[in-house]
C-alpha positions in Angstrom: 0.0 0.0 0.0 2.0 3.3 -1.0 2.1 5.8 1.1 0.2 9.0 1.9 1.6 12.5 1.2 0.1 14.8 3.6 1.7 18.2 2.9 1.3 20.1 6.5 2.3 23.0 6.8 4.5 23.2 3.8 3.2 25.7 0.7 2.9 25.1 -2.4 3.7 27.3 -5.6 3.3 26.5 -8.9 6.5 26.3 -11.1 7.0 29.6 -13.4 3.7 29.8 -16.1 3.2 25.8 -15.7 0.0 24.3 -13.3 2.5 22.3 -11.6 2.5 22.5 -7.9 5.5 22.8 -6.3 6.3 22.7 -2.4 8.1 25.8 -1.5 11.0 23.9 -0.1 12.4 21.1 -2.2 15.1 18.2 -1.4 18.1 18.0 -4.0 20.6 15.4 -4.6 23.6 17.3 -5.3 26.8 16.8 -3.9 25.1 13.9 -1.4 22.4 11.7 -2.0 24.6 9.0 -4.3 27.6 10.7 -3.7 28.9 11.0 -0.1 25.8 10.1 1.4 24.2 6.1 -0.2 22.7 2.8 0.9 20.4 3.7 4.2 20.6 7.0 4.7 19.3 8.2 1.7 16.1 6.2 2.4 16.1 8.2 6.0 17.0 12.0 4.3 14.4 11.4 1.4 11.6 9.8 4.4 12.0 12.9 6.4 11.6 14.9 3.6 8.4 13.5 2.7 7.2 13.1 5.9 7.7 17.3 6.2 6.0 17.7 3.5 8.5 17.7 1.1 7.4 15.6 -2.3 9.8 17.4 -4.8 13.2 15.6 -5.5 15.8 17.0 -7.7 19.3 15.4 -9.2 20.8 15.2 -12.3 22.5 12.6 -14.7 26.0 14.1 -13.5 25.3 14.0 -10.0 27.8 11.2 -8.5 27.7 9.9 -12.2 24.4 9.1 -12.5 24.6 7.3 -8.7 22.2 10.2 -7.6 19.6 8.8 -9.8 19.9 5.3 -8.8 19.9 6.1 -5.0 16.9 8.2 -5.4 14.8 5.8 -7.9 16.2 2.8 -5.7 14.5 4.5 -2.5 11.5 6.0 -4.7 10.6 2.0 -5.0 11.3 0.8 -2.0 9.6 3.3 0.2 6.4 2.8 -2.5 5.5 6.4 -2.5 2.7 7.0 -5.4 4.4 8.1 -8.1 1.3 10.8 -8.6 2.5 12.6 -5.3 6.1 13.2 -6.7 7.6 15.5 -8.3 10.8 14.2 -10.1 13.3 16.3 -11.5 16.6 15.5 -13.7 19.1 17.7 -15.3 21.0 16.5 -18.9 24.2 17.9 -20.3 27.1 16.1 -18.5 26.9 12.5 -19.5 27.8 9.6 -17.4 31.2 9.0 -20.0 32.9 10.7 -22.2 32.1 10.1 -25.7 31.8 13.2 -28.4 27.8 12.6 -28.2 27.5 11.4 -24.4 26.6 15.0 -23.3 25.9 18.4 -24.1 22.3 19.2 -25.8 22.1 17.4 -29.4 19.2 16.2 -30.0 21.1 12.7 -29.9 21.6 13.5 -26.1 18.9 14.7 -24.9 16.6 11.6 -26.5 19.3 9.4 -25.1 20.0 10.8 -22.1 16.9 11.1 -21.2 16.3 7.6 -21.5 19.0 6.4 -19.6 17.7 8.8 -16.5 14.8 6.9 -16.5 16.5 3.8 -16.5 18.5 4.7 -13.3 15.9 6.4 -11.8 13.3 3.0 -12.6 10.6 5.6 -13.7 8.1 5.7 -16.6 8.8 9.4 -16.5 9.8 12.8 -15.1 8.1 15.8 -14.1 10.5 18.3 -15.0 13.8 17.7 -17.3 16.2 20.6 -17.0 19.2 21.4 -19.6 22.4 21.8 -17.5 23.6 24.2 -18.9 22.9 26.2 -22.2 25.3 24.7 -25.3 26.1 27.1 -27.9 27.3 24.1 -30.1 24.0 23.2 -30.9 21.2 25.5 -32.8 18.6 26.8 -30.5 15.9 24.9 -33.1 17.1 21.6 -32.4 17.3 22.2 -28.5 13.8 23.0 -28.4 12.6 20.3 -30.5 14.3 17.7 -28.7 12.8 18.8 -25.7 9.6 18.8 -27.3 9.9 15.5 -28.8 10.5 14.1 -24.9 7.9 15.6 -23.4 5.3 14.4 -26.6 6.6 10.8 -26.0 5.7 11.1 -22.4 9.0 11.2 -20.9 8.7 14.6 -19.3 5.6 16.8 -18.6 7.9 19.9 -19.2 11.4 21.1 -19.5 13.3 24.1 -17.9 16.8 25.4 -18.1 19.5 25.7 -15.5 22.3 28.7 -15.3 21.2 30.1 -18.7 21.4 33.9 -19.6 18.4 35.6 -19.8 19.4 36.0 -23.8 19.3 32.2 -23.7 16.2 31.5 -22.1 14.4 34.5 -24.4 16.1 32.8 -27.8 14.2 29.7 -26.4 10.7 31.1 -25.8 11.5 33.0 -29.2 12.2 29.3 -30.9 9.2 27.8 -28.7 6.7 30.3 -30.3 7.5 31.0 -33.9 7.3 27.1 -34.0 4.5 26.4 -31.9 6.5 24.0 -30.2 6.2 23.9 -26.0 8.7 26.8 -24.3 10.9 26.0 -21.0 9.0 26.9 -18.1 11.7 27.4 -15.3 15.4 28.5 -14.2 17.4 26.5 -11.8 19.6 29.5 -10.6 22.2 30.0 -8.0 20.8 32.7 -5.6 21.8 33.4 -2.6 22.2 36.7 0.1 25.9 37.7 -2.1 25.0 36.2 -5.6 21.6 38.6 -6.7 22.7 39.9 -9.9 21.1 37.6 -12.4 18.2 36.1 -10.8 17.1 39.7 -9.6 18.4 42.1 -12.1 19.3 39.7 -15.3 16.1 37.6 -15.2 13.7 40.4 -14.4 12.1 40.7 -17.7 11.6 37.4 -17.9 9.7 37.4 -15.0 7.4 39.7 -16.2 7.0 38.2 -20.2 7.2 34.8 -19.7 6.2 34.5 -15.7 9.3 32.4 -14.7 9.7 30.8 -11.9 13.3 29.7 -10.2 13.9 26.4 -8.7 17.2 27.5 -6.7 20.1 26.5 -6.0 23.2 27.0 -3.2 20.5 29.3 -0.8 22.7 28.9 1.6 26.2 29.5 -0.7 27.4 26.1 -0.1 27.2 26.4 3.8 28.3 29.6 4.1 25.9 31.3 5.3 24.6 28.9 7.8 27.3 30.7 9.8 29.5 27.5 10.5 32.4 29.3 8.9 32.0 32.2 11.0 35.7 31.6 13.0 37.0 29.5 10.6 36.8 26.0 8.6 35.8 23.5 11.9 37.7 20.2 11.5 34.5 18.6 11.2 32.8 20.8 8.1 32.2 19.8 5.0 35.3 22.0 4.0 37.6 20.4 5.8 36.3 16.8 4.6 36.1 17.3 1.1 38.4 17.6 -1.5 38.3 18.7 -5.2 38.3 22.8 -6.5 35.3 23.4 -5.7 36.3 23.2 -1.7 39.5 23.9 -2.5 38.3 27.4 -3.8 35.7 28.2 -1.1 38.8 27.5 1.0 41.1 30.6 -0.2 38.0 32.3 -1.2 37.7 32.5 2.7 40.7 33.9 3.3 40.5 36.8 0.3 39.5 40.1 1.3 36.4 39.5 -0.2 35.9 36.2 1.6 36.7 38.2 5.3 34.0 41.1 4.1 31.0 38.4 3.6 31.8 36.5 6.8 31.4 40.1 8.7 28.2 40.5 7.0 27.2 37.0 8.1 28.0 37.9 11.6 26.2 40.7 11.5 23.4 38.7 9.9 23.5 36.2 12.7 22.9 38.4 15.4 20.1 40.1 13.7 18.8 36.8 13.1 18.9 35.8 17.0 17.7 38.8 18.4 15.1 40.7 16.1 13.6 36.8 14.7 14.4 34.4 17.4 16.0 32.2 14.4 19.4 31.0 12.8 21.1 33.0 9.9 20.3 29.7 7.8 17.1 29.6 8.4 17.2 33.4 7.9 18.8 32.8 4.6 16.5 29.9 3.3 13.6 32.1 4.1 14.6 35.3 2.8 15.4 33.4 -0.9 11.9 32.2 -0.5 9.9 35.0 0.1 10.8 36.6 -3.1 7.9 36.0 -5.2 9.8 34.5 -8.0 11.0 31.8 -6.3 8.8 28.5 -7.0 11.0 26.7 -4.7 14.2 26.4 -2.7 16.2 23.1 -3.1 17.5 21.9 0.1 21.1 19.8 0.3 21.0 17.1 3.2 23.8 14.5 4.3 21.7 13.6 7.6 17.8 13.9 8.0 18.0 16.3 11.2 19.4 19.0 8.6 16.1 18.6 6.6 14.5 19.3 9.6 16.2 22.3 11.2 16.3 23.7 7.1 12.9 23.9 7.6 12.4 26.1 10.8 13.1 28.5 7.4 9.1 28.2 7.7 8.7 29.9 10.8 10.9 32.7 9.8 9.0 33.8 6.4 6.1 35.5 8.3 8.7 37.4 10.3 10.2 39.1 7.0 8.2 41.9 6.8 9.4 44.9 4.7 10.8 46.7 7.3 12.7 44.1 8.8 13.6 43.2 4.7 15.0 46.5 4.8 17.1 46.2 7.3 18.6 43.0 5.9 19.5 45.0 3.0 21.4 47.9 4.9 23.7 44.8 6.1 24.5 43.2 2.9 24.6 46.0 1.2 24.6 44.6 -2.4 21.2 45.1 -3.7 21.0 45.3 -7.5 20.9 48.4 -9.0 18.3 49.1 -11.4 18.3 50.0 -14.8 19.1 53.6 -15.7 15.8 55.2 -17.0 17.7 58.1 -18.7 15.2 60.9 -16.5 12.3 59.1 -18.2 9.6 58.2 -15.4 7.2 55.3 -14.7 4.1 56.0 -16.3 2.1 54.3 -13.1 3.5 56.7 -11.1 2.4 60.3 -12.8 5.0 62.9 -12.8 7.8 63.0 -10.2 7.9 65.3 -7.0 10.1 68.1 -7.4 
């Protein structure tokens, strides 16, 4: 008998112009489930999940090789969750080898690819298929119908993008409509308190034509900003246990000038955090990503299942962000996008500016 997803507390928002609901908070394989984290414990992390209310699941065909996918579908089965209250996601563009057709976004790839996610993942289909990463080897035309040609056989209900440009994502809908084929209907962006630039500035007209919604990634700027790093890398951090660049680089990015500035501005972030909301600077961070009203949901990273659980206390802290106290947020960071230069033209909405 499979078992029954009651969502809780946990909202839902549906994903950029699709009817797809999502749950606000969303569990992602990245980096863990497959990779350092398999066998048992990824049947605890993705149980807790659910049992929270979380019923989205996220990975990709490069995540631990393709491992991700098998862990996940392995779990998906033997848990016997109804496939109708999932939401499966998968990413193509870096193969599991490393022929001249094993990755990128030919339409040989993506037909392929897709196929072998499936096979890993022991699914009929996906909800969502992402593309990486944009590849400007390949003509936007044949990107689009690929994608179109996998959701029309069933694979996928829809496909999104992941770290495109805004110019990319427009070329797509562009494609999409002059061929009345079926346009992406998501982002999977980094965003985070110190990277705002192109999921608040760069995508904003996107927002508005296309209604776009973000799936994000790194909310927390790969453990940055739950303010572990605060007095430096603890023995027992994931910093200190992992190796490969992109530790290695979060390592002396730490000790730049640059690195020393954001860790001040996460202290100062913390004790805001403690004293004016009561909460963590995580969970301070995880909900001020989701209270933007692009967001469709925030992908959470787990290697244990009390971290799904204290991620989301982020739940009890989105009430809290009222403007005011978003305000004051933004005298500490500091960073906020600048807009567009309107050249002394004025919004029409508005009428004519106070002198």
């Amino acid at each position: 008998m499979a078992l029954e997803f009651k969502a809780g507390n946990m909202p839902f928002r549906r994903l950029g112009s699709s009817g797809l609901r999502v749950p606000l908070f969303s569990l992602g394989g990245w980096l863990t489930l497959g990779g350092s984290v398999k066998g048992d414990p990824v049947k605890e992390i993705i149980k807790t999940a659910f049992d929270n209310g979380i019923n989205m699941f996220d990975t990709a065909e490069a995540y631990a090789k393709g491992q991700s996918e098998v862990e996940i579908g392995r779990v998906i089965k033997e848990l016997g969750f109804r496939r109708s209250d999932l939401i499966v996601t998968t990413k193509l563009f870096w193969g599991v080898r490393d022929g001249p057709n094993d990755g990128g976004l030919s339409r040989k790839h993506i037909i392929e690819g897709t196929k072998e996610s499936l096979e890993r993942l022991q699914l009929d289909y996906v909800d969502v298929i992402f593309a990486h990463r944009p590849d400007p080897t390949i003509p936007m035309e044949e990107v689009v119908r690929a994608f179109n040609f996998v959701i029309e056989k069933g694979w996928a209900f829809y496909w999104a993008t992941s770290e495109w440009s805004a110019y990319e994502i427009a070329e797509a809908h562009h494609v999409s409509t002059k061929l009345g084929l079926i346009a992406p209907i998501a982002e999977q962006c980094k965003h985070h308190m110190f990277h705002r630039e192109r999921p608040e500035k760069e995508y904003e007209p996107l927002y508005r034509k296309y209604n776009l919604g973000t799936t994000v990634f790194s909310a927390l700027a790969q453990g940055i900003l739950t303010g572990k790093y605060n007095n430096g890398v603890p023995p027992d951090s994931r910093l200190a246990i992992e190796k490969g660049p992109l530790f290695e680089g979060l390592k002396k990015w730490l000790d730049s000038d640059e690195g020393k500035d954001q860790i001040n501005k996460i202290k100062q972030l913390s004790e805001f955090a403690e004293k004016e909301l009561n909460a963590s600077v995580s969970s301070l961070a995880l909900a001020w990503i989701a209270v933007n009203p692009n967001t469709s949901t925030v992908i959470l990273g787990a290697s244990k299942p009390e971290q799904v659980v204290e991620n989301l206390k982020a739940l009890e802290v989105i009430p809290k962000l009222t403007p005011e106290v978003l305000e004051k947020i933004e005298v500490i960071l500091g960073n906020k996008p600048a807009p567009d230069p309107t050249y002394g033209r004025f919004p029409l909405q508005g009428g004519l500016p106070k002198l």
